[in-house]
N, C-alpha and C positions, 0 to 999 in steps of 0.2 A: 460521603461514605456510601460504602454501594450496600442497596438494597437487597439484606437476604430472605425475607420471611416468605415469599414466591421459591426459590433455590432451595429452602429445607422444604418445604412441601414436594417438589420437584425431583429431590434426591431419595425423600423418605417413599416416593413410589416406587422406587427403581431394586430397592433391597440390599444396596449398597451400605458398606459400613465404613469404608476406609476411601478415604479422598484424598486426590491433589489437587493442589491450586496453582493456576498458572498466569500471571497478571501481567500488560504492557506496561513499560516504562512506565508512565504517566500512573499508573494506577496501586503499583506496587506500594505505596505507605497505605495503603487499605487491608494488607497482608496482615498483619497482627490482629486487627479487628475483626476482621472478615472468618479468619482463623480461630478465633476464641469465640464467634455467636456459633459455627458449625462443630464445634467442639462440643460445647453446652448443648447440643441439640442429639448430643449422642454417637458424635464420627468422630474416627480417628482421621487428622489434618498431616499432611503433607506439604508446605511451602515448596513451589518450586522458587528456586533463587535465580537463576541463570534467566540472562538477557532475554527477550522474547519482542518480536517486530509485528508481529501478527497473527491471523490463524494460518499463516502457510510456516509456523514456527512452533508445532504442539510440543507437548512436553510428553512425547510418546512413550520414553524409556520409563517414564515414572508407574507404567501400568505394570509393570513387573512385581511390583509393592503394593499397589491399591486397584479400587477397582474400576473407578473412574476419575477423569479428569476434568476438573472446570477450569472453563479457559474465558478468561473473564476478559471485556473490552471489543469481542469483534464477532460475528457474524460466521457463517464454516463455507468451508471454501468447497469441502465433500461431506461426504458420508462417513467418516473415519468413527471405526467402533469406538463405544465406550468413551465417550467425547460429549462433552454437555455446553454448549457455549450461552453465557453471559452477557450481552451486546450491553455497554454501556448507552444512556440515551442522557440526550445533553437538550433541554427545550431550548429555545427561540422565541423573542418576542415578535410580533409579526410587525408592532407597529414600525421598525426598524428598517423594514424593505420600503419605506415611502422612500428613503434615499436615495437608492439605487434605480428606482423607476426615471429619472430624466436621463440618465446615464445608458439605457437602452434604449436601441434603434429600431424595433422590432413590437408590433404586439402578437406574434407567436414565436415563441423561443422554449428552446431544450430547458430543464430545469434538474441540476443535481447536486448531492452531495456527499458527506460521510455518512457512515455508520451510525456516527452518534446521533443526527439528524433527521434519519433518512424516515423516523415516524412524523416528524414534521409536516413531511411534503403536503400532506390533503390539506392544512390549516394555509401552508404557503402558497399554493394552488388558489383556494379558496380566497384568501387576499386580493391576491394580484389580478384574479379573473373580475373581484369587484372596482377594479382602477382598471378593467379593458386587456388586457394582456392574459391570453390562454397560453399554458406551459404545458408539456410534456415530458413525462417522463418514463423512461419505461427498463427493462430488465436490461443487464446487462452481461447477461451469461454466469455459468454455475459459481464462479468465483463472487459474484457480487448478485446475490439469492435478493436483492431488494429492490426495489422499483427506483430508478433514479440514482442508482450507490453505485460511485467512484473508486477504487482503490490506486494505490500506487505503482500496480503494476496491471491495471482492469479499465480501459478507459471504452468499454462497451455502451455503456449505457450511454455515453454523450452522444458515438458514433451512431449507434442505432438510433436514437430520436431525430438525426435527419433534419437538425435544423444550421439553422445559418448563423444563428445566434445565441450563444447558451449560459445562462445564470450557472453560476457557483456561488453555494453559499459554504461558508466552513474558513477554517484558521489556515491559516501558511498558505506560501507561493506554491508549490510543488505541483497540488493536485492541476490546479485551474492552469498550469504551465502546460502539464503533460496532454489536459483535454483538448489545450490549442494545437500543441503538436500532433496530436494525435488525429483531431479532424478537419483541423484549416479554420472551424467555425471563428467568426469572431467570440472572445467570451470575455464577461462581465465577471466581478469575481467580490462577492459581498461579503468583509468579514462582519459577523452580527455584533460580536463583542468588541472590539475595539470601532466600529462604526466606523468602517474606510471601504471606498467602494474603488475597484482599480480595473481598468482595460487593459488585458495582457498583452502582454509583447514578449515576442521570441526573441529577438533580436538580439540583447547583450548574451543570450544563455547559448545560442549557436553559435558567437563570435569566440566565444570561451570552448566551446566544443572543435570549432575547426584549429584555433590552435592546439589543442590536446590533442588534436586527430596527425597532425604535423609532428608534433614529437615522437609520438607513438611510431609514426613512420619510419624515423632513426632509430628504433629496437632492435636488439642483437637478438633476442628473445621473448617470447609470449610466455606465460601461465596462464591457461582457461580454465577459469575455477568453475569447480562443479562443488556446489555446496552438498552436504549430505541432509540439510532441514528438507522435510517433506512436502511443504506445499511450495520450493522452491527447485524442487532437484531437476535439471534439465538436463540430459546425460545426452540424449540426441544431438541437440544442441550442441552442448560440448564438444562428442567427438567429432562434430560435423566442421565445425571452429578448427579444431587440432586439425584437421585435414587438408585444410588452403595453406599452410605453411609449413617447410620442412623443420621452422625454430618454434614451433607452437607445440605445446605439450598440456595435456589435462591435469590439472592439481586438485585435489580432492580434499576440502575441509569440510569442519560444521561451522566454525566460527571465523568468518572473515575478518582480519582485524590487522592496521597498519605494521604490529608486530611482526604477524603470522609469516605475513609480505614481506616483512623486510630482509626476514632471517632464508625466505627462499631464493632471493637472487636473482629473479629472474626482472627484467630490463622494464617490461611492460606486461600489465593483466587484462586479461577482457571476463567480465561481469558476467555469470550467467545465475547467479544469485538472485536474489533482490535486485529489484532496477534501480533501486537509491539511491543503492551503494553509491554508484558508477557517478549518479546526477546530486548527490547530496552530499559526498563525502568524500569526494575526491580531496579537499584542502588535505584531507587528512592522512594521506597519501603521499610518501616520496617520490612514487613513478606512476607514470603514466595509468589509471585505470576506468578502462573506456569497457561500450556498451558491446555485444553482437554487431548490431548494425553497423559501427566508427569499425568495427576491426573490417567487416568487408569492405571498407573504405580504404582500410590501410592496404589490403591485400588486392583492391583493385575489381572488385565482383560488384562494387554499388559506388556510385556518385553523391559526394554531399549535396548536390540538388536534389538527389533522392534522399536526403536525411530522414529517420522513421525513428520514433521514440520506442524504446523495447517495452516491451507488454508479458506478461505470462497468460498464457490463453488456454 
């Protein structure tokens, strides 16, 4: 249950009376409880209900009703007014990282990871330096405001620490995939909670990309979605996409979703969304839906020897 008695002290300086609350998947059965202690505390509660992937996903419309927004589970990507964020934090036991130490080649290696983690770092720091291994970690630009923190579309912080070798610590494949693509480094990839330590490999995830990059090619037609969520909207992007092909046209949604796609027709989409989408959700997809970078592949302006995993920057 997420901790509110810091958030009503937090809210009651602000002079606010009327709130919304905006939770990520994962977090959303918190919504009634969360909703009923700020209530008792004398605000009027707003649930937002609708899907939410991060903070490049606020719940901006809702300020038309309230005065402020809590956006619980992530970290701000800007300055966006009237916006309060909630970072969810998740401890770590330390003595857990003895595992992963023979599985690394390196005693100086990058060191990073989520959101939920990422007050971790000086205890995990602090460990590893007493078993000889110094880590670094360091900012990774405005999207990712924390020393060491990865997002799914923010792989600065690996890139900047300038190592050859970089710990991940945190759940799922995705992240510690996209830091391999992203800087070559080798990386280690420590889940804390299931205790499995894995060396990543590109290999089966490009092999599944150049063929999608081949079908894509047989397109009659593109849609290059420009989503309308705000910490994703890349318009430049988009029409720069629409511009290499006379079959490629800009589609404009908020909500990406297999339906949306299916009922437009068009042959093949390129991602300018969320980068997830494109690498997470493709099964979920009747047609082809590739990244930026796979369409300049299709169109002939980039080589998959120059493969680049898409980033918002």
């Amino acid at each position: 249950m997420i901790d509110t008695s810091e958030l009503v002290r937090k809210l009651k300086t602000t002079g606010a009376t009327r709130i919304a609350l905006q939770f990520p998947e994962g977090l959303k059965r918190d919504a009634p409880g969360v909703a009923s202690l700020l209530r008792d505390a004398g605000f009027f509660v707003v649930v937002s209900g609708d899907p939410c992937y991060g903070a490049c996903d606020l719940a901006t419309e809702l300020l038309g009703m309230v005065d402020l927004v809590v956006h619980f589970g992530h970290s701000p990507l800007d300055d966006t007014p009237c916006i309060i964020y909630d970072p969810y934090r998740m401890d770590i036991d330390t003595e857990v990282l003895g595992i992963v130490i023979p599985h690394l080649s390196s005693t100086d290696i990058g060191l990073i990871t989520t959101v939920q983690h990422t007050h971790m770092i000086p205890a995990i720091t602090k460990y590893l330096a007493s078993r000889g291994i110094t880590c670094h970690s360091v900012h990774g630009g405005t999207r990712a405001p924390n020393p060491g923190q990865v997002l799914g579309c923010s792989y600065g912080a690996a890139r900047d620490c300038q190592k050859d070798e970089i710990l991940f610590i945190g759940t799922g494949r995705f992240h510690p995939l996209g830091v391999r693509l992203a800087t070559g480094a080798r990386v280690v990839a420590l889940d804390p909670y299931c205790r499995t330590v894995e060396i990543v490999s590109t290999d089966r995830f490009l092999r599944r990309r150049f063929a999608l990059i081949e079908v894509a090619k047989t397109a009659k037609n593109f849609g290059i979605i420009l989503t309308l969520k705000s910490g994703q909207k890349r318009q430049q992007l988009a029409e720069r996409l629409a511009s290499m092909s006379k079959n490629a046209f800009v589609v404009a949604l908020h909500e990406v979703s297999p339906d949306e796609l299916l009922n437009l027709g068009f042959s093949c989409y390129v991602n300018t969304a969320c980068p997830r989408l494109a690498y997470d959700d493709q099964e979920r997809f009747s047609v082809p839906l590739i990244s930026p970078q796979e369409f300049e592949i299709v169109c002939g302006s980039r080589t998959f020897e120059d493969y680049q995993i898409d980033e918002i920057t």
